[in-house]
C-alpha positions in Angstrom: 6.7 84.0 -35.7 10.3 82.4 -35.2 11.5 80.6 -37.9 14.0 78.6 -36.4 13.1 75.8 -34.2 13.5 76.0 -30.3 15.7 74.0 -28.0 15.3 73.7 -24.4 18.9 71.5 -22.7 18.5 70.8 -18.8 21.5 71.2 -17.7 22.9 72.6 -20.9 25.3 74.6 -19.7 28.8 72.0 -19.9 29.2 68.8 -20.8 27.4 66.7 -23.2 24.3 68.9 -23.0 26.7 72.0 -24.1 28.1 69.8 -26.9 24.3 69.5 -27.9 23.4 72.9 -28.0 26.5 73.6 -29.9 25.9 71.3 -32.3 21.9 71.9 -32.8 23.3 75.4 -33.0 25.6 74.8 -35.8 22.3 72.9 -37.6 20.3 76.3 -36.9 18.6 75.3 -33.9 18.0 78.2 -31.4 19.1 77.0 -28.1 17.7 77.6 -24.7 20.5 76.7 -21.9 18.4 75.6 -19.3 20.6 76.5 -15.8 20.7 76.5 -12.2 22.9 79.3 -12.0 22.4 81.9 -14.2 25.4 83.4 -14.4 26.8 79.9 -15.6 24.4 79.9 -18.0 25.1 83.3 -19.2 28.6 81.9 -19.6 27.4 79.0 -21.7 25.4 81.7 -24.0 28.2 83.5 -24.2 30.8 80.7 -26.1 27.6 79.8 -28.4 27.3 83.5 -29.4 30.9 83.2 -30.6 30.1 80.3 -33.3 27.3 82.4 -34.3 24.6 80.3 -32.2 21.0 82.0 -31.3 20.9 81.2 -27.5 19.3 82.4 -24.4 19.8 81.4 -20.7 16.6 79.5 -19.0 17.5 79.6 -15.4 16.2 76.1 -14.6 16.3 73.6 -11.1 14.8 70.7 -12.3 14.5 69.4 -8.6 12.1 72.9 -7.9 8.8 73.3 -9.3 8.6 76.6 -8.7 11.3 77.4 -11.2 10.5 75.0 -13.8 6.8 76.4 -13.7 8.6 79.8 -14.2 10.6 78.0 -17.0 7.5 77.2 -18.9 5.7 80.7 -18.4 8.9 82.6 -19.7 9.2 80.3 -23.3 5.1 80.6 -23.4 5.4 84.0 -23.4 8.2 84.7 -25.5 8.0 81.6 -27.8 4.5 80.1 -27.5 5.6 76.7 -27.8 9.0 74.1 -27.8 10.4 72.2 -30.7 13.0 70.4 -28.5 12.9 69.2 -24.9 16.2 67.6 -24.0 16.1 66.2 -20.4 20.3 66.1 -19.7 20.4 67.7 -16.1 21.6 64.4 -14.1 23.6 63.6 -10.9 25.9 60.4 -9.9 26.3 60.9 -6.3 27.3 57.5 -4.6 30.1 56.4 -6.0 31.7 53.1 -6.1 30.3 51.4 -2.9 27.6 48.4 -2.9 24.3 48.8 -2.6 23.7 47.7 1.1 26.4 50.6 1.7 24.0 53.2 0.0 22.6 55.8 2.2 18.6 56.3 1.4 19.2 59.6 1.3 21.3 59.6 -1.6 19.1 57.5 -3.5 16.2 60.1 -2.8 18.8 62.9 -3.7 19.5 61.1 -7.0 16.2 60.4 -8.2 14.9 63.4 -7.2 17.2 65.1 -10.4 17.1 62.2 -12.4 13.9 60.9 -12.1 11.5 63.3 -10.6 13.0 65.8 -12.4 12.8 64.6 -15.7 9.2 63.6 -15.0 8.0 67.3 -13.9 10.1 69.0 -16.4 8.6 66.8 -19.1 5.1 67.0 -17.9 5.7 71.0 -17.7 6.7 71.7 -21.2 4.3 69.1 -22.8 1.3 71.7 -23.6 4.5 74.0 -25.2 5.4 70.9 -27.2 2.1 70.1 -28.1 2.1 73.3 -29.9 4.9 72.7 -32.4 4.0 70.4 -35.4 7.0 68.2 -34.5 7.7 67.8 -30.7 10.6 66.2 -29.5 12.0 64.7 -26.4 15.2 63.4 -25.6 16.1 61.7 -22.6 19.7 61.4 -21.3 19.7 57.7 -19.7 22.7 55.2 -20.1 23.6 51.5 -20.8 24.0 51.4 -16.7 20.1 51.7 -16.9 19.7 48.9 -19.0 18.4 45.8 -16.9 19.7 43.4 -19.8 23.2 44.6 -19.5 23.1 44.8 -15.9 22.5 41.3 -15.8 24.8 40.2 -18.5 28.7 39.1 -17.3 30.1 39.9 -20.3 28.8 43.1 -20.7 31.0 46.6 -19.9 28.3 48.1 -17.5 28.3 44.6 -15.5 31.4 45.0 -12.9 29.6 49.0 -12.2 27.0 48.2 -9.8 25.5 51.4 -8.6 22.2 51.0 -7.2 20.8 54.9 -7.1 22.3 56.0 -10.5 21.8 53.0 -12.9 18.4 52.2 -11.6 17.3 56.1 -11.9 18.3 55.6 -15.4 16.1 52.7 -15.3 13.4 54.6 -14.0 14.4 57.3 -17.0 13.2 54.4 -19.4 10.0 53.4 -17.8 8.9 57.0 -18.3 10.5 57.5 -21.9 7.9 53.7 -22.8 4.9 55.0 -20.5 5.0 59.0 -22.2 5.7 57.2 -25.5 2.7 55.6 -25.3 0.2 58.2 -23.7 1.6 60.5 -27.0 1.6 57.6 -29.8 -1.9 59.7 -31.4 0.4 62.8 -31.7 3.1 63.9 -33.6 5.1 64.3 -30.3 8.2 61.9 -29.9 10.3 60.6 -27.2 13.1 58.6 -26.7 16.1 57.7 -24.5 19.6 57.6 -26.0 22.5 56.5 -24.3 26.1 58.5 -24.8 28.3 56.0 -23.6 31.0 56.3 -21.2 31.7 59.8 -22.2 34.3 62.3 -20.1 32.4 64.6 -17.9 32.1 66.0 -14.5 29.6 63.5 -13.5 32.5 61.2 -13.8 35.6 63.4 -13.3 36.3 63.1 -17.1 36.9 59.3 -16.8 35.1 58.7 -19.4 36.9 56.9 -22.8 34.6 58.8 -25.0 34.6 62.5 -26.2 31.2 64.7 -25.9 31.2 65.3 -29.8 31.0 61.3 -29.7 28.0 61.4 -26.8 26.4 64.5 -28.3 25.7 62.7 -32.0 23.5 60.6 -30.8 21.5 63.0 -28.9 21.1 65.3 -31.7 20.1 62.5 -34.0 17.2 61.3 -31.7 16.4 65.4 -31.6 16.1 66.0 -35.1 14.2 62.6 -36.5 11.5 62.8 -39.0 7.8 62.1 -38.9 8.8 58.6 -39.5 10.9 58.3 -36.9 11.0 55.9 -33.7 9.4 57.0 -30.2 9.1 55.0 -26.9 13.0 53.7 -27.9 16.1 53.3 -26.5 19.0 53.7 -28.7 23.1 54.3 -28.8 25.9 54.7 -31.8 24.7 50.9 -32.8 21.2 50.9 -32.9 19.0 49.7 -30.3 20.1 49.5 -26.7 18.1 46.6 -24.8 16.1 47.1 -21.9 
């Protein structure tokens, strides 16, 4: 049996989700970098095993079945369950352009990672995270999903109004309340978190805020007691509205 509890990051390999596993790494967390590529992934691995992290490449397309089916079979067989799912794969494709500008396809291309994928990845690794006595599930959404803030004139997110991206983050939240609830008899938990406007390549490092800074809240929602919330939607502060 492993002692140390298992991480699976979409995405994991850069960014905030490679801030995550470094950090849940540091704790003693044994991270799966859940990749596209595997040789990026490999790469990812490779920096972790310098701090002295446990970690393994998952190669992982959230946006193919077939490979997140294969995803599940490989931790089944070598772990027989998952601690940790953190859904942090995500693309921003349309950039700054209004939403009667927005091609259709793009808004299918986006919700097909941030959405459907999140969706089949989670439903995937449920029966694995059924199996550990304290399942977890973060998912990566943002205050540009929040409906409230959307709608607020004073708020930072108001001025950014990108149809595909802020409403699949939307859509992110609908699925973190409607899993949340299906899962509210077991000791599973899930939640969205939002990292703030953090430097990335999803944003060509625009971002004002560092991924240690996006990463802390991720981890914190990751690692929450018994007692702890599910079917929320928190940042740094506290509670982010819907």
């Amino acid at each position: 049996m492993y002692k140390s509890k298992i991480v699976l990051i979409t995405g994991g390999n850069k960014g905030i989700g490679f801030e995550t596993a470094r950090q849940l790494g540091n704790m003693g967390y044994e991270i799966l970098i859940g990749a596209r590529s595997e040789k990026k992934g490999h790469e990812a691995v490779t920096l972790l095993e310098t701090e002295k992290i446990k970690a393994k490449t998952v190669v992982l397309d959230v946006t193919n079945t077939s490979s997140v089916l294969s995803a599940v079979e490989w931790i089944k067989e070598e772990y027989g369950l998952l601690d940790i799912l953190i859904n942090n794969a995500g693309v921003f494709l349309e950039g700054d352009i209004p939403p009667s500008e927005l091609e259709l396809s793009v808004l299918k291309s986006t919700y097909e990672t941030n959405v459907f994928g999140v969706f089949s990845t989670t439903k995937a690794m449920l029966p694995l995270l059924r199996n550990s006595s304290s399942g977890r599930i973060v998912n990566l959404s943002s205050g540009l999903g929040s409906l409230t803030l959307n709608s607020d004139p004073t708020s930072e997110f108001y001025n950014v109004n990108s149809l595909a991206y802020n409403s699949s983050k939307t859509a992110v939240n609908a699925l973190t309340v409607f899993f949340a609830k299906e899962l509210s008899d077991s000791p599973v938990k899930i939640n969205s978190v939002c990292p703030g406007f953090t430097a990335t390549d999803l944003n060509g490092n625009s971002g004002y805020r560092s991924v240690e800074q996006a990463a802390s809240i991720v981890v914190k929602l990751a690692t929450i007691n018994s007692d702890g919330p599910t079917g929320g939607f928190f940042d740094d502060h506290g509670v982010v509205p819907w």
